[in-house]
N, C-alpha and C positions, 0 to 999 in steps of 0.2 A: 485412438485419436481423441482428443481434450475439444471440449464444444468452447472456448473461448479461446478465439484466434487473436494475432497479436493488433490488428484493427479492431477487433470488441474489445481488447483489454485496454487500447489508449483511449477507448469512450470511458472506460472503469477508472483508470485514475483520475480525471478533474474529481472524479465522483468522490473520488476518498480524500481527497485534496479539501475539501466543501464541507466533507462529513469531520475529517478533525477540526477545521476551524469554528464550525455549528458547534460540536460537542460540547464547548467549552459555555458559552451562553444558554443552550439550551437544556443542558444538564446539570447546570450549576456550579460546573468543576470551579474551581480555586487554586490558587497554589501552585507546586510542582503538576503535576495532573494537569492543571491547563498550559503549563509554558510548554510540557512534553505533546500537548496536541496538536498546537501552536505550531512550535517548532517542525513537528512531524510533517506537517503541512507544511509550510515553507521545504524540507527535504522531500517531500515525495514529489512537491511542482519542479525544483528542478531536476528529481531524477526524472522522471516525463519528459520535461523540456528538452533532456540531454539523448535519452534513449532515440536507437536508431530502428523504430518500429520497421520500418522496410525492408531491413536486411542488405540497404546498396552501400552501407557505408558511411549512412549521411552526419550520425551522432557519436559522440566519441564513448558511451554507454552499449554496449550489446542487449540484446532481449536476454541472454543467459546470465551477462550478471544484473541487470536489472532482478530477475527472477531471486538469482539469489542473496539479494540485497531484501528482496521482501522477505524470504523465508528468516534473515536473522531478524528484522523488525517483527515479524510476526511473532516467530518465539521468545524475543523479547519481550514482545507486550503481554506474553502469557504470563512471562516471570516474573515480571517486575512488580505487580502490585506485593506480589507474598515477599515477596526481597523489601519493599520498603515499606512494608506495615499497611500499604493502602488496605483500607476497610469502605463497605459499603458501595455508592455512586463511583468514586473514582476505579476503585477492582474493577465493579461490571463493565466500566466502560472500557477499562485497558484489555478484559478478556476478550471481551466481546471484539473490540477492533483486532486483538492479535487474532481469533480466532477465523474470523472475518477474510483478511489477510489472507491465512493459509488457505483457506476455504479456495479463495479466486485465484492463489496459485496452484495449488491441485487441478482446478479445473482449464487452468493457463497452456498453451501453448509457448514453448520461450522459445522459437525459430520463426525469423520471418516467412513470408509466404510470397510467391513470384506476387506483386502488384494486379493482373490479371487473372491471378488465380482466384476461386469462390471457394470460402469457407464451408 
């Protein structure tokens, strides 16, 4: 059993939602590297927005392809700085968020849980 149920994970995305769109100003990113944080951030709010954390039905996203929508952003953001020459600030920060990513999908549960039930 995964210690992050799908109620602590929908606390976890505004989080990453906040952390791409900060990256860009507080890391000084520029360029591609900030539109891709930017953007990310706009995709991850409405994948949240869309996903059916309850499991009754209510969003047309399931927790299981939610999950594996992070897992290809995750390995994306692994590969992509060495794919497109990023060096320095912009690499750390795309490893560090794919790696991130995976981190809190590994530790994710992707089935909802009866509403009553306790983590």
């Amino acid at each position: 059993m995964r210690p992050i149920h799908a109620p602590r994970h929908r606390i976890l995305d505004p989080v990453t939602v906040l952390g791409f769109l900060t990256a860009s100003p507080l890391l000084g990113l520029t360029g591609a590297p900030a539109q891709l944080a930017v953007g990310l951030a706009g995709i991850h709010l409405i994948l949240t927005v869309l996903t059916d954390f309850s499991g009754a039905g209510k969003g047309p996203v399931s927790l299981k392809i939610h999950g594996a929508i992070e897992l290809l952003v995750g390995v994306a953001l692994m590969i992509l700085p060495f794919v497109a020459g990023w060096v320095g600030t912009p690499r750390t920060c795309s490893v560090v968020a794919g790696g991130g990513i995976l981190l809190i999908r590994r530790l994710s549960e992707y089935h909802a849980l009866h509403p009553l039930a306790t983590p």
